[in-house]
N, C-alpha and C positions, 0 to 999 in steps of 0.2 A: 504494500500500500504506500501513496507516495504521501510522503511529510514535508512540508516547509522546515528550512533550512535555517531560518531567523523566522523572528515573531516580528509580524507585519505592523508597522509604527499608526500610530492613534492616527496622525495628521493622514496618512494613506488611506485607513480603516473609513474615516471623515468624509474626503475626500471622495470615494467610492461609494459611499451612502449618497453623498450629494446630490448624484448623478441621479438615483432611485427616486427622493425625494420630487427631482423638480420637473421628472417626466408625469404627474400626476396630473391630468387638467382639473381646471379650478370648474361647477358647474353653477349655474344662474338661473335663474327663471323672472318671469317679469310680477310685479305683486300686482294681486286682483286688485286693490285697491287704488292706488295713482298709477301702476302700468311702469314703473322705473323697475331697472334691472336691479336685483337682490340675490344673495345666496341663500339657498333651499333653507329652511328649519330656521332662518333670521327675522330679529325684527327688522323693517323694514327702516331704514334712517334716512328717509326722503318725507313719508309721514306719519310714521309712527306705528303702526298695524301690524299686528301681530293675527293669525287664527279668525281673522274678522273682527278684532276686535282695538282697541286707542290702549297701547302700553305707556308710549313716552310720550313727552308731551314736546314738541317741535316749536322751538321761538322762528317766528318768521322775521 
């Protein structure tokens, strides 16, 4: 069975994860409420809406 020779340094280890991490697409959908672009399971911080319903309160 083959073995590494040296133990692979954190900064490589890091490095290598990177690469995994930033192939992930981010997804969006638009909120039924104002129609502005948000991330799934978010409040909405355009105007406040959450499930149908006023969580934050938005100074205009």
């Amino acid at each position: 069975m083959a073995v590494p020779k040296q133990k692979r340094s954190r900064s490589r280890t890091h490095h290598k994860r990177a690469k995994i991490y930033r192939a992930v697409k981010v997804t969006v959908e638009k909120c039924p409420n104002c129609g502005e672009y948000k991330m799934p399971h978010r409040v909405c911080l355009h105007c406040g809406y959450y499930n149908g319903r006023q969580v934050l309160e938005i100074a205009e």
